[in-house]
matplotlib code that plots the C-alpha trace (Angstrom):
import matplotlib.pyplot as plt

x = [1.2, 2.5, 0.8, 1.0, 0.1, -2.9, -3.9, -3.4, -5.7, -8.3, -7.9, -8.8, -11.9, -13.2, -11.9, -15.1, -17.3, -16.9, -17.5, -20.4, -22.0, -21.2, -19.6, -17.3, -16.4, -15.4, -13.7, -11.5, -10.2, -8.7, -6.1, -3.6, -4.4, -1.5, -2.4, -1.1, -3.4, -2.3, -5.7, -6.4, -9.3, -9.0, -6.0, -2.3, -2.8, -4.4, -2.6, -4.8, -7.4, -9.9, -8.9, -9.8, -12.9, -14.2, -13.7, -15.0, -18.1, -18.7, -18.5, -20.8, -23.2, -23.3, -24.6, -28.1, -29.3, -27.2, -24.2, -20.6, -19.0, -15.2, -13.0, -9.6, -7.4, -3.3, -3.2, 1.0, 2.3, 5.8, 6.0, 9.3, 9.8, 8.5, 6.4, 4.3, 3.2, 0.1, -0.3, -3.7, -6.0, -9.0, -12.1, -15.0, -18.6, -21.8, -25.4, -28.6, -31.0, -32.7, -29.1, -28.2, -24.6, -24.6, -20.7, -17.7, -14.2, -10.4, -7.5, -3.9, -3.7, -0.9, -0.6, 2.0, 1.0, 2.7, 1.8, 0.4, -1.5, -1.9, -3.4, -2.0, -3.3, -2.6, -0.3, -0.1, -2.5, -1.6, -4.0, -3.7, -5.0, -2.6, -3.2, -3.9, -0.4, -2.5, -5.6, -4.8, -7.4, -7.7, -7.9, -10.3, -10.8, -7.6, -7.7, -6.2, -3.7]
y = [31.9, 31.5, 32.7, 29.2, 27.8, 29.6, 28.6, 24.5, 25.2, 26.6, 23.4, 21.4, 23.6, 23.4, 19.3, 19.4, 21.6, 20.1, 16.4, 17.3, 19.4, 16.3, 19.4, 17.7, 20.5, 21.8, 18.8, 18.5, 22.0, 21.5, 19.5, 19.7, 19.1, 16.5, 15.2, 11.9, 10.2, 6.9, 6.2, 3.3, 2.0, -1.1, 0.8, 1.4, 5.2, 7.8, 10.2, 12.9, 14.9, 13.8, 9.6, 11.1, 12.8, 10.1, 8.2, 11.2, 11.4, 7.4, 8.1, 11.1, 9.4, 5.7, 8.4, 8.8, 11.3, 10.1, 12.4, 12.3, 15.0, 15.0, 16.0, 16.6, 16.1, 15.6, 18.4, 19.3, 21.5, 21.8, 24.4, 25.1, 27.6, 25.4, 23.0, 22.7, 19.4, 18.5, 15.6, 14.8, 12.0, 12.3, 10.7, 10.4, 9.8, 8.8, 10.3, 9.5, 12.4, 12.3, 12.8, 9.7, 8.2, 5.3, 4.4, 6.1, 5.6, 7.0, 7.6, 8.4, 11.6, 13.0, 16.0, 17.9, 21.4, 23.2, 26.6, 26.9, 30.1, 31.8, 29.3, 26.0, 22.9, 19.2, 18.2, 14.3, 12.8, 9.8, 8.1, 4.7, 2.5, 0.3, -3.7, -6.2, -7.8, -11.4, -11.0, -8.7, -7.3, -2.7, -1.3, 1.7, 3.1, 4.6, 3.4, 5.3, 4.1]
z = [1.6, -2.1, -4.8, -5.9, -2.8, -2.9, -6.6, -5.2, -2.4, -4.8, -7.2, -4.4, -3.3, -7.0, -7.3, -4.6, -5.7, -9.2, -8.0, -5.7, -8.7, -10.8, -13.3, -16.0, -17.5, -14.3, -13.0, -16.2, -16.5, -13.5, -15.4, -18.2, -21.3, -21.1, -17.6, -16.7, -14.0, -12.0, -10.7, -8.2, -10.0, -12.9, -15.5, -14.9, -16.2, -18.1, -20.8, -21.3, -20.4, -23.0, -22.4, -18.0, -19.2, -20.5, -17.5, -15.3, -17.6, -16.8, -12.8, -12.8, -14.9, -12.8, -9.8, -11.1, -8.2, -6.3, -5.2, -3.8, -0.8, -0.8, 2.1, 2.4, 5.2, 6.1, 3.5, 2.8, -0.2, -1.4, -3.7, -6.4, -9.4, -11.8, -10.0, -7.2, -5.2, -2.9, -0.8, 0.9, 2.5, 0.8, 1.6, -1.2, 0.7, -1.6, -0.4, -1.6, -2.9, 0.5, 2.3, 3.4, 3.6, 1.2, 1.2, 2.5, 0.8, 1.1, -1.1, -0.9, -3.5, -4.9, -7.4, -9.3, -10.2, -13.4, -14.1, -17.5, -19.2, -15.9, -14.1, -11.9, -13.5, -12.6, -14.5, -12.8, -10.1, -8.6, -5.9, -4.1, -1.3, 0.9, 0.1, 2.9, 3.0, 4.1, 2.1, -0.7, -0.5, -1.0, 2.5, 1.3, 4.9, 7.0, 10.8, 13.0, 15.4]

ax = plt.figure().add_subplot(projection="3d")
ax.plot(x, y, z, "-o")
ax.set_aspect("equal")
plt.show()
């Protein structure tokens, strides 16, 4: 495996670790400092790391005691000299303090990786959720078929 490879894969480990420790320092060095983020949630995009931490801050903080295990799966890098991309299904499960599942949602994720001071950083996320071509309404739940 890549060297680069490798660093992606540990982004994704500490993308977890950082969201289930609710760390936003953690969470946000994981990015450039000129990260541009196509989220699926209310905005068209984020330019910055400091305009996404201050999203990031909002989301840990609306989770009281509550806290939020992420998974990845359909994991597939492509790797180049300069760049480096990961593709993933990623499902993002809320528990209560006492452990229990309180909702249970999944994203299309995309990220580029640019090498920068020795380290891979995320230089653009973009996630999204299919749309009900009938209702329009967000399918946040894959079925398999």
């Amino acid at each position: 495996m890549d060297d680069i490879e490798t660093s992606m894969l540990r982004v994704m480990e500490a993308y977890k670790t950082a969201i289930s420790e609710k760390d936003i320092e953690a969470f946000i060095s994981l990015y450039s400092p000129d990260v541009k983020v196509f989220d699926a949630w209310s905005v068209w995009f984020y330019d910055g790391s400091e305009i996404w931490r201050k999203l990031i801050k909002e989301w840990f903080l609306s989770l009281g005691n509550e806290c939020v295990r992420v998974n990845f799966e359909e994991v597939q890098t492509l790797c180049g000299c300069e760049l480096a991309v990961l593709t993933a299904i990623v499902t993002y499960a809320g528990y209560s303090a006492e452990g229990k599942e309180l909702r249970t949602m999944q994203n299309r994720l995309t990220w580029t990786f640019k090498p920068e001071r020795g380290a891979v950083k995320i230089v653009h996320e973009h996630t999204s959720v299919p749309v009900d071509f009938n209702d329009k309404k967000a399918i946040l739940l894959r079925e398999l078929r």
